[in-house]
BANUMI-368706 format. One line per field, with one value per residue (C-alpha): x, y, z; residue in three letters; residue number from 1. Coordinates in steps of 0.5 Angstrom, whole numbers, plus 2048, in hexadecimal, padded with zeros to 3 digits. Layout:
// residues N
px: X / ...
py: Y / ...
pz: Z / ...
code: ala / ...
pos: NUM / ...
// end
This chain:
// residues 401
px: 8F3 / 8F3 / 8EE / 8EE / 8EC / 8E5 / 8E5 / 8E9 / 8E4 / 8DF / 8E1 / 8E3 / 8DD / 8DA / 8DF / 8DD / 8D6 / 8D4 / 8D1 / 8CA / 8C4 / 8C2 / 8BB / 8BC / 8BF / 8C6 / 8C9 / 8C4 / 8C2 / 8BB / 8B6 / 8B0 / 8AF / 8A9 / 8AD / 8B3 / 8AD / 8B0 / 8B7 / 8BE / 8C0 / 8C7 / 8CB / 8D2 / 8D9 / 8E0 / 8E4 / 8DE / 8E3 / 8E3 / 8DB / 8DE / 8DD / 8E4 / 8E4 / 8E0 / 8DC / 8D9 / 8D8 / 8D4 / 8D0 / 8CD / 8D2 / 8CF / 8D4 / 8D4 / 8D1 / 8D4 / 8D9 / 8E0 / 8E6 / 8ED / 8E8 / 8E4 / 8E7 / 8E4 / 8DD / 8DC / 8E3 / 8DF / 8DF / 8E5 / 8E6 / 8E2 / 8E7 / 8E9 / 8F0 / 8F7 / 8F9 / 8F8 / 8F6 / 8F2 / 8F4 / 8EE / 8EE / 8E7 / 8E8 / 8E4 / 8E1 / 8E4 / 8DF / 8E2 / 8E9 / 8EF / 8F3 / 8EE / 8ED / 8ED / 8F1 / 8F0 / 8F6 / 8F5 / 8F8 / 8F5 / 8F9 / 8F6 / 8FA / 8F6 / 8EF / 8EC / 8F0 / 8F1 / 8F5 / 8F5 / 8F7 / 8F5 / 8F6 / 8F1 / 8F3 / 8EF / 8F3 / 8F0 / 8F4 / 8F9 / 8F6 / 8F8 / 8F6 / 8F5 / 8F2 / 8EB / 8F0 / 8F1 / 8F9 / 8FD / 8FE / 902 / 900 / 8FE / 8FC / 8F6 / 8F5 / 8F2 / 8F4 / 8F2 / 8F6 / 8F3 / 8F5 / 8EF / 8F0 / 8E9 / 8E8 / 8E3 / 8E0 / 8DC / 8DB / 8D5 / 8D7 / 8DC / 8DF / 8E4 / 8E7 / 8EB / 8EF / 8EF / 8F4 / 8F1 / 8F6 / 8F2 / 8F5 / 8F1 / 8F3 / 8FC / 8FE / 8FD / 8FD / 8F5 / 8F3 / 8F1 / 8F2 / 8F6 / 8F7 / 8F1 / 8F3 / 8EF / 8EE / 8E9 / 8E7 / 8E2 / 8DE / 8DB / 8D7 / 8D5 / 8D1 / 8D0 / 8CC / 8CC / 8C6 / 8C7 / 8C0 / 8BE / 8C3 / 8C7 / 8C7 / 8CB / 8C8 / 8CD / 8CA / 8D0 / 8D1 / 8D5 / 8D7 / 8DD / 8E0 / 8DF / 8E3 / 8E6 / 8E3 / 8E7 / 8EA / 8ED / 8EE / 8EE / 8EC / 8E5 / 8E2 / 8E2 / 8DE / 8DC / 8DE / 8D9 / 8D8 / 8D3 / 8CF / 8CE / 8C8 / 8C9 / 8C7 / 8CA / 8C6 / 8CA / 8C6 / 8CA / 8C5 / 8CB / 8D2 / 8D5 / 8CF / 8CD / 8C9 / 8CA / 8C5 / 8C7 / 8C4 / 8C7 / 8C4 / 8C9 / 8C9 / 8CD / 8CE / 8D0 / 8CA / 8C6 / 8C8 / 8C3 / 8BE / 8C0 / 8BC / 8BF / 8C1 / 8C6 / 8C0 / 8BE / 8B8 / 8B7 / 8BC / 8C1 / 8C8 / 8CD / 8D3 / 8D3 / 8D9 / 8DA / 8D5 / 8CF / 8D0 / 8D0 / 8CA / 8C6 / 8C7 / 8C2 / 8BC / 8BE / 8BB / 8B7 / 8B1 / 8B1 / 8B0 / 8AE / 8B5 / 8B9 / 8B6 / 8B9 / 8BF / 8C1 / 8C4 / 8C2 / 8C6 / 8C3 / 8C8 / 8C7 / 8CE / 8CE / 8D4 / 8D6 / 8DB / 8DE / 8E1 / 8DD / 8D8 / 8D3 / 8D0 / 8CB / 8C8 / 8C4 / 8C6 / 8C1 / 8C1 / 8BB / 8BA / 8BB / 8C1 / 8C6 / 8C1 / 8C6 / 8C3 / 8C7 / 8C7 / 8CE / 8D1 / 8D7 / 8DB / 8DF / 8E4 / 8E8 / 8EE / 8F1 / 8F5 / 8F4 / 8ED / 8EB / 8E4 / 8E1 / 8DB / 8D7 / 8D3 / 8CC / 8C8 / 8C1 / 8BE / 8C1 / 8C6 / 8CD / 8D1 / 8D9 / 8DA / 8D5 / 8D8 / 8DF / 8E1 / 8E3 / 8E8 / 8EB / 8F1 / 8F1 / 8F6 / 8F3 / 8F8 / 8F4 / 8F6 / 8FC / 8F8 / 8FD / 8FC / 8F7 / 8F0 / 8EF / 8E8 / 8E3 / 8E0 / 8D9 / 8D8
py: 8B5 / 8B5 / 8BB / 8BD / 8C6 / 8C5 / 8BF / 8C3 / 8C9 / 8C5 / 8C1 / 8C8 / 8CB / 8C4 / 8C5 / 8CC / 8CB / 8CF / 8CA / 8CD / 8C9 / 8CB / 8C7 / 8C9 / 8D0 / 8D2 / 8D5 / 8DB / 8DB / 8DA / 8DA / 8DB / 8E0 / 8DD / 8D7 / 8DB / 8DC / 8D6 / 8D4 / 8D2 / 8DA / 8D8 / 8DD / 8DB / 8DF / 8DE / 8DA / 8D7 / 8D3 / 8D8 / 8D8 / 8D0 / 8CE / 8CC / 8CA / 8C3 / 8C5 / 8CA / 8C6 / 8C1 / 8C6 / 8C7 / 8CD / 8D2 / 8D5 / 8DD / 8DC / 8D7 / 8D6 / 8D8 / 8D4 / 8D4 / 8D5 / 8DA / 8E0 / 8DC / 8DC / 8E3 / 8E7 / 8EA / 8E4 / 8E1 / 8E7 / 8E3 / 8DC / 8DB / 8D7 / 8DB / 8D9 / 8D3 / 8D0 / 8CB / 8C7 / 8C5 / 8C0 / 8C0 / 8BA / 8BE / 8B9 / 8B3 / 8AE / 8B0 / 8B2 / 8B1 / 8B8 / 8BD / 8C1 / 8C6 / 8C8 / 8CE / 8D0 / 8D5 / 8D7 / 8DD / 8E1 / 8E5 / 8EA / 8EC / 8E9 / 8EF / 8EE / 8E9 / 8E7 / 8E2 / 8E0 / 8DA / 8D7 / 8D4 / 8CF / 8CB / 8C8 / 8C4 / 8BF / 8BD / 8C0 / 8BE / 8C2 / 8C1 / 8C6 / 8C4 / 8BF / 8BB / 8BD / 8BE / 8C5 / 8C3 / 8C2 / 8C7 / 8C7 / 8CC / 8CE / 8D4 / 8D8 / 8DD / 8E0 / 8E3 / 8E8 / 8E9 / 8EE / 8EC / 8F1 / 8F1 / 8F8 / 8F5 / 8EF / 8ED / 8F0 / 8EF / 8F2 / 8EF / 8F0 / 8EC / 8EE / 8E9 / 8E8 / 8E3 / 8E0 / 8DA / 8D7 / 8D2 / 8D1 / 8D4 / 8D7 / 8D1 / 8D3 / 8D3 / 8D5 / 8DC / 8DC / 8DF / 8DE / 8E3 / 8E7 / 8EC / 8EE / 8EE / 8F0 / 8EC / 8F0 / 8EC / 8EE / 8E9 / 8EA / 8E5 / 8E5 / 8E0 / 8DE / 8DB / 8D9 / 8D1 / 8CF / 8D3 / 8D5 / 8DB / 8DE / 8E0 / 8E4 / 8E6 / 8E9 / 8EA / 8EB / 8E8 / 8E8 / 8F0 / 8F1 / 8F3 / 8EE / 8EA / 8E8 / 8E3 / 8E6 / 8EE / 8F2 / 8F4 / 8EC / 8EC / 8E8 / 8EA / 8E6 / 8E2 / 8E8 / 8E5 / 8E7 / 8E2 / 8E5 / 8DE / 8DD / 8D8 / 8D5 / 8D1 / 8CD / 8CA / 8C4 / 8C2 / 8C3 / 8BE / 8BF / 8C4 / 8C6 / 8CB / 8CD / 8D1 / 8D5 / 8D8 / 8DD / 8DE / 8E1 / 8E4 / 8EB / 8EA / 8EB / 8E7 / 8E5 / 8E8 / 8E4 / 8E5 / 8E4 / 8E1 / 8E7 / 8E9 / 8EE / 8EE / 8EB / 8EB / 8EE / 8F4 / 8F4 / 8F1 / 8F4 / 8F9 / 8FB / 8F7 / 8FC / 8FE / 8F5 / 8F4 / 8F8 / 8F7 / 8EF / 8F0 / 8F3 / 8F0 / 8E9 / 8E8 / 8E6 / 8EB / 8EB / 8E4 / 8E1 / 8E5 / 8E2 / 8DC / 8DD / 8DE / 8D7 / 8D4 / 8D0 / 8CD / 8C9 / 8C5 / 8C5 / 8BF / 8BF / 8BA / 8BD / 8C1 / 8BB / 8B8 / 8BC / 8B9 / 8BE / 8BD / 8C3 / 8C4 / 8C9 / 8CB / 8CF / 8D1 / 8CC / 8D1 / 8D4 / 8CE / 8C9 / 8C7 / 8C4 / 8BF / 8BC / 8BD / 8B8 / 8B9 / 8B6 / 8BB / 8B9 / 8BD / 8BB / 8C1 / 8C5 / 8C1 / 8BE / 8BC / 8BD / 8B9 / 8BA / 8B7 / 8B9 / 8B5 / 8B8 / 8B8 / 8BA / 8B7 / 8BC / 8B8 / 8BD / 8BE / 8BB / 8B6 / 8AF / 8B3 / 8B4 / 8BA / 8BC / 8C1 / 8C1 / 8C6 / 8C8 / 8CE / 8D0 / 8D3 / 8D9 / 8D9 / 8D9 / 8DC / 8E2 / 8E8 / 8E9 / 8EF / 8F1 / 8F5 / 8FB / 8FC / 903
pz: 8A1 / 899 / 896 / 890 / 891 / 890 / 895 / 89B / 899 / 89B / 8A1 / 8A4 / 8A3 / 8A7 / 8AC / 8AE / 8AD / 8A8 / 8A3 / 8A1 / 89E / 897 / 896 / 88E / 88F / 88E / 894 / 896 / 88F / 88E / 888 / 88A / 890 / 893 / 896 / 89A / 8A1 / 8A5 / 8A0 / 8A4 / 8A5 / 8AA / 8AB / 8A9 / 8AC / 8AB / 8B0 / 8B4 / 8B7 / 8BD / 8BF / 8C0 / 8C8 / 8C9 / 8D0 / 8D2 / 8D8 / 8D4 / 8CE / 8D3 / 8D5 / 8CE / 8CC / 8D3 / 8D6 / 8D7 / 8DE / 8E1 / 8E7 / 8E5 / 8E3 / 8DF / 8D7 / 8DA / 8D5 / 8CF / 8D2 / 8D6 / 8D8 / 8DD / 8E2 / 8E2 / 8E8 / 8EB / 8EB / 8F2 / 8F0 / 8EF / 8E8 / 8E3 / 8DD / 8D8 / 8D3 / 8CE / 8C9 / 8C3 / 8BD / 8B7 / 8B2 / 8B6 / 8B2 / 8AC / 8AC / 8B1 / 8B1 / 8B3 / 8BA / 8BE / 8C4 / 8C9 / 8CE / 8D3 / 8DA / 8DF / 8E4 / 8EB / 8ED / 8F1 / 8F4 / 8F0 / 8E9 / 8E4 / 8DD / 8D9 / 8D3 / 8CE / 8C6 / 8C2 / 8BC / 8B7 / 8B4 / 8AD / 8AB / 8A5 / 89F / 897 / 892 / 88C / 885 / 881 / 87D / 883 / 882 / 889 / 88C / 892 / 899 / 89F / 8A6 / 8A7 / 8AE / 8B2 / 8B9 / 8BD / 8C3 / 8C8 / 8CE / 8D4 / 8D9 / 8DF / 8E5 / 8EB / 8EC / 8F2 / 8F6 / 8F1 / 8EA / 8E6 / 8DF / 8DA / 8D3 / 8CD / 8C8 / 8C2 / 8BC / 8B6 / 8B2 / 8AC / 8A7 / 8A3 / 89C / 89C / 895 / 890 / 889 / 887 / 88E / 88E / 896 / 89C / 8A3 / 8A7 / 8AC / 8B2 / 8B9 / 8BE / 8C5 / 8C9 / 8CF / 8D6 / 8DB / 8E2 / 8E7 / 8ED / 8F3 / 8F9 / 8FD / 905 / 906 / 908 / 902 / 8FF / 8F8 / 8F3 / 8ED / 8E8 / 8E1 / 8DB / 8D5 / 8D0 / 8C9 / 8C6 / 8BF / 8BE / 8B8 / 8B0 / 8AB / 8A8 / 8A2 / 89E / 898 / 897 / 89A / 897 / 898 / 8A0 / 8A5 / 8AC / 8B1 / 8B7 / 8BB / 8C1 / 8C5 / 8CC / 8D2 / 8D7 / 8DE / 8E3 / 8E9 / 8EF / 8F5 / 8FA / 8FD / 902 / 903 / 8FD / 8F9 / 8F4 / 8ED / 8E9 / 8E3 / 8DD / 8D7 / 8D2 / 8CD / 8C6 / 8C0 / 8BA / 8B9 / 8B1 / 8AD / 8AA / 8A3 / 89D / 898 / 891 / 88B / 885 / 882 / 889 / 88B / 893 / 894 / 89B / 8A0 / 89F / 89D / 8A1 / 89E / 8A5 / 8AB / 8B1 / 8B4 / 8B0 / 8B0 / 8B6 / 8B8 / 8B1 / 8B3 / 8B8 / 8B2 / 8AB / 8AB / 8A5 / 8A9 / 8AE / 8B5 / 8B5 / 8B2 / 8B6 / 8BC / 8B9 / 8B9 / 8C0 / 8C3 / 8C9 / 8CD / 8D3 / 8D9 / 8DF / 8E3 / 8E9 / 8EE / 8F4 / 8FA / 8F4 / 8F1 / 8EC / 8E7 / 8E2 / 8DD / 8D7 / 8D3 / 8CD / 8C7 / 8C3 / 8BC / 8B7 / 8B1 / 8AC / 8AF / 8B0 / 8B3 / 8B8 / 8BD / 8C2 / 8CA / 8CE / 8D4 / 8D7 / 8DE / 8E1 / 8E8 / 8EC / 8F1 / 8F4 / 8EF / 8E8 / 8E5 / 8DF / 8DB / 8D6 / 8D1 / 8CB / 8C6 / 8C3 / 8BE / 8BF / 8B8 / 8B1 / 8B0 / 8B2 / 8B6 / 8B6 / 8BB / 8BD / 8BF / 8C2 / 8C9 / 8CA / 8D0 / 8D4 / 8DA / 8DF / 8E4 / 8E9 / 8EF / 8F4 / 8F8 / 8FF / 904 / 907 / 903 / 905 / 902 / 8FF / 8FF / 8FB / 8FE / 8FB / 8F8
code: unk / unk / unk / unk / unk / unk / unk / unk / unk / unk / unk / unk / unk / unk / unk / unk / unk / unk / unk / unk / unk / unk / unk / unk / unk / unk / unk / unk / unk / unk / unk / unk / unk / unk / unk / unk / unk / unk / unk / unk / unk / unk / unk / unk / unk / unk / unk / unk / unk / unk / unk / unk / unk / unk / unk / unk / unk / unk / unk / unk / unk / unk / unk / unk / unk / unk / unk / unk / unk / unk / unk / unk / unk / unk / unk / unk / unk / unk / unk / unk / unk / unk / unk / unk / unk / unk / unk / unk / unk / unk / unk / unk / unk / unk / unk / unk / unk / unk / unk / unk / unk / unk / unk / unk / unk / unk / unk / unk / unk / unk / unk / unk / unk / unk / unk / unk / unk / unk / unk / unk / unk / unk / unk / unk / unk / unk / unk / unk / unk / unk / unk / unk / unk / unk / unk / unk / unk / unk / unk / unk / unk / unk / unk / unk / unk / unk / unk / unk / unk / unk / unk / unk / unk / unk / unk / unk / unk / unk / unk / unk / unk / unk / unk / unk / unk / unk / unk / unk / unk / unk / unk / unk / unk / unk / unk / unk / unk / unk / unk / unk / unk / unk / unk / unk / unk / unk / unk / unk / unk / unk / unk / unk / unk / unk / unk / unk / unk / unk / unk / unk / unk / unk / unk / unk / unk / unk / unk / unk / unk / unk / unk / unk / unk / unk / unk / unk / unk / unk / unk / unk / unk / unk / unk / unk / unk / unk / unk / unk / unk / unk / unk / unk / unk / unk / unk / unk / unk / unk / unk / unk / unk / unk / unk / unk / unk / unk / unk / unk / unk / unk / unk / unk / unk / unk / unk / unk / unk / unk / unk / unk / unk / unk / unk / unk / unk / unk / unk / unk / unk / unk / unk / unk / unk / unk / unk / unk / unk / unk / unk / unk / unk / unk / unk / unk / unk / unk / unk / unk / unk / unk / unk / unk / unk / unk / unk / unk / unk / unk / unk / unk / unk / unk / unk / unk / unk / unk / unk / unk / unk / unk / unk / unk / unk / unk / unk / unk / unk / unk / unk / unk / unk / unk / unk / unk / unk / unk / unk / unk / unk / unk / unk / unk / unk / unk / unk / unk / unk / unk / unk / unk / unk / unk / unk / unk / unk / unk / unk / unk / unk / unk / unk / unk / unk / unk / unk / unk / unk / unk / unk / unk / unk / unk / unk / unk / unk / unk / unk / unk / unk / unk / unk / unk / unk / unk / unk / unk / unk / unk / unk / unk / unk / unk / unk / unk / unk / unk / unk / unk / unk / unk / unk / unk / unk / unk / unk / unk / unk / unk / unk / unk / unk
pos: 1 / 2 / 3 / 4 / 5 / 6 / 7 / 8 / 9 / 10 / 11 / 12 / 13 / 14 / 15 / 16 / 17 / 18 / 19 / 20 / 21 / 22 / 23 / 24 / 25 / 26 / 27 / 28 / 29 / 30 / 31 / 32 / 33 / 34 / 35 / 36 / 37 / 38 / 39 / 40 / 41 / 42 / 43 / 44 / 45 / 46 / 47 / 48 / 49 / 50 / 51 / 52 / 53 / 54 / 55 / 56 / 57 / 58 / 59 / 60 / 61 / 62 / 63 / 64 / 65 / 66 / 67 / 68 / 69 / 70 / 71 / 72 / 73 / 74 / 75 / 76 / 77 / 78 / 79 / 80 / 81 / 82 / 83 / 84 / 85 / 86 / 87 / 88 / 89 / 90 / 91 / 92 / 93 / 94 / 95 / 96 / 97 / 98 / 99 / 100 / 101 / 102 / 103 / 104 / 105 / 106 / 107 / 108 / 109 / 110 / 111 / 112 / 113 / 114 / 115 / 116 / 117 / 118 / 119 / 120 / 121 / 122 / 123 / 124 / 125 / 126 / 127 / 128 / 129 / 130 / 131 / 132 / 133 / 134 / 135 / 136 / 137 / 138 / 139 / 140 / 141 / 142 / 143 / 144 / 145 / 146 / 147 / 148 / 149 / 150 / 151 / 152 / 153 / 154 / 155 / 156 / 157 / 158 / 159 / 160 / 161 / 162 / 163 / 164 / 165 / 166 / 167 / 168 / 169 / 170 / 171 / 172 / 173 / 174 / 175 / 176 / 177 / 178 / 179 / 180 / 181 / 182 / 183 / 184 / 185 / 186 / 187 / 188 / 189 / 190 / 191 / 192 / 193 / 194 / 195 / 196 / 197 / 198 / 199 / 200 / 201 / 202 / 203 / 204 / 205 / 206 / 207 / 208 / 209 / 210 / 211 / 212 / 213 / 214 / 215 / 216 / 217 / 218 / 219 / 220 / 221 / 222 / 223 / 224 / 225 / 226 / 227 / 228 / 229 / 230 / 231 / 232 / 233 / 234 / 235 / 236 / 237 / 238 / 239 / 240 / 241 / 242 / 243 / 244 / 245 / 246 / 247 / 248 / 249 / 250 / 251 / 252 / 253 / 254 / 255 / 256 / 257 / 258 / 259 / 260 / 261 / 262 / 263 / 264 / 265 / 266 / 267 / 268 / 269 / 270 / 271 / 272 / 273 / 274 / 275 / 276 / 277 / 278 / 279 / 280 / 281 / 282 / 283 / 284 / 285 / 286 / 287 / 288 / 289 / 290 / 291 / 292 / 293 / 294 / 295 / 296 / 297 / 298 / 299 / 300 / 301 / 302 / 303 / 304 / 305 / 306 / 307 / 308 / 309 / 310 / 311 / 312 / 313 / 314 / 315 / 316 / 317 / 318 / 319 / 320 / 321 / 322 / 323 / 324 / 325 / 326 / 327 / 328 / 329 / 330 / 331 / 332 / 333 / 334 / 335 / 336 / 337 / 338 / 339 / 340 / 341 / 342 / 343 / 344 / 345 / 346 / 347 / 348 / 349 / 350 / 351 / 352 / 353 / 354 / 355 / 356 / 357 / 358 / 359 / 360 / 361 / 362 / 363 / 364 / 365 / 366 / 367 / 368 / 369 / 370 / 371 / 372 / 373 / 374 / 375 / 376 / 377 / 378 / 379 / 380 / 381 / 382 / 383 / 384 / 385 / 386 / 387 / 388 / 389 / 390 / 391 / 392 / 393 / 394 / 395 / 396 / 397 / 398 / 399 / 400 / 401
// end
């Protein structure tokens, strides 16, 4: 892939989502104060790579997952339900085409595995890597600065314990690595770098009445972490802290078949960007030059439009989840996000099979608004491979306290 500067600039900023509407203004700056009540106010972040769904039953499901039933990706989703996986050991791979309409290199690949060493405790570990493509850079003259391979990852280590047979807690460590623009000459730019902790609760309650039926409620905050940098240290930004509040309902109509309904709730705990006037000055919103904290919990107070714009920040995913005998899945789910804050809006569809340790999920995007998606027109796959427990070996139980 050829670009001048400007142009990878521009097409990383495609590629992560961050483009903004201008209608007339420059980024966030206004001449006339009175329009800003409904103007495009996306919250933006460093490495939003990391808020991708990596895995295609959950991107099948319009990206809910913090409450679903476990399996080998839980720890992206909630660290707390991965307790819950009743298999010894395993793994999945996935595989994410980014802008396939447009270019040929650029993807997002997750591995990760788990392990229960006991029926109480697991661990597991996973890597999440954007790679974006070749890139030639070249200054305003058109004259070439060499070539470069950007690319971003995140290494995750997570630790899951049941604390009864219904409630579970769990805990990631993250390291971030991004590198978007190398060390050309005329490229005021570095490699970013932080780390951050994800923090899970689960809880699921199975009901034997005329059909049996779980319910499953989750929680967790992921991307707790530094601000990052890519130039000095007095120009950092926050990275996509997320807030996720989901619930998950199972219903067995019969032995081989079964419906699980999903929602999920999310939103950014980063705050929301000011609106400036011309001259620089804050007309609506405060200042977002703030710590990890003060951020975190300002985000849920700064819009500019008061409680009714903070209201529209929060996501919803929706999923309905359709297993026969355990082997075979449909999904479809729906995403939806606020015209002004993104305006992602889309239809999800996915396939899954299992045979008894290994599966393999399948998921496809179709937007339903006129914002093109990313990734809209490209399958997306996931390989699992799940061992289950040694029948031979002994159940520990969990005492209720």
């Amino acid at each position: 892939m050829k670009l001048s500067l400007m142009s990878y600039r521009a097409l990383a900023l495609l590629a992560i989502g961050l483009v903004k509407f201008h209608s007339g203004f420059s980024q966030g700056v206004v001449a006339n104060p009175d329009e800003l009540l409904g103007a495009q106010n996306a919250i933006t972040t460093a490495v939003p790579f990391l808020a991708i769904t990596p895995d295609a039953r959950h991107a099948a499901l319009g990206d809910a997952g913090v409450a679903t039933s476990p399996d080998a990706n839980s720890s992206y989703w909630n660290a707390g339900k991965l307790a819950f996986i009743d298999k010894k050991y395993g793994g999945a791979l996935s595989y994410t085409p980014w802008l396939g309409k447009i270019v040929n290199d650029m993807s997002i690949s997750y591995l990760t595995g788990f392990y229960k060493f006991t029926k109480e405790q697991a661990v597991s570990t996973s890597i999440k890597y954007f790679d974006l493509g070749d890139i030639s850079f070249r200054d305003g003259n058109n004259n070439p600065l060499g070539d470069f391979h950007p690319r971003e990852f995140a290494f995750d280590g997570t630790y899951s314990r049941k604390l009864s047979n219904e409630f579970g807690v769990g805990i990631t460590a993250r390291y971030i690595y991004s590198n978007l623009t190398g060390a050309f000459a005329g490229v005021d730019a570095k490699p970013g770098h932080s780390v951050a902790v994800d923090i899970g609760v689960y809880y699921t309650k199975t009901f034997e009445r005329v059909r049996t039926s779980t319910l499953s409620l989750g929680g967790a905050i992921s991307n707790i972490g530094a601000k990052m940098s890519y130039t000095d240290n007095n120009n950092k930004d926050f990275i996509p802290t997320t807030l996720r509040l989901g619930g998950a309902y199972n219903i067995e109509l019969d032995p081989v078949n079964s419906f699980t309904f999903i929602l999920d709730f999310s939103k950014l705990m980063v705050p929301t960007p000011p609106i400036r006037a011309t001259d620089g000055s804050i007309v609506y919103g405060k200042d977002d030059d703030r710590s990890l904290l003060s951020g975190m919990f300002g985000s849920f107070t700064d819009a500019p439009n008061g409680f009714e714009e903070e209201m529209q920040e929060i996501v919803t995913s929706v999923g309905i989840e359709y297993w026969y005998n355990q082997t075979f899945a449909a999904r479809i789910g729906y995403f939806n996000e606020a015209e002004n804050k993104g305006n992602r809006k889309y239809m999800t569809v996915g396939l899954g099979f299992r045979r008894k340790a290994f599966g393999i999920d399948v998921a496809y995007i179709v937007p339903v608004n006129r914002r093109e998606s990313p990734l809209a027109e490209t399958l997306r796959f996931t390989l699992l491979f799940q061992a289950p427990w040694n029948n031979a070996e002994p159940v520990e139980t969990v005492t209720e306290q």
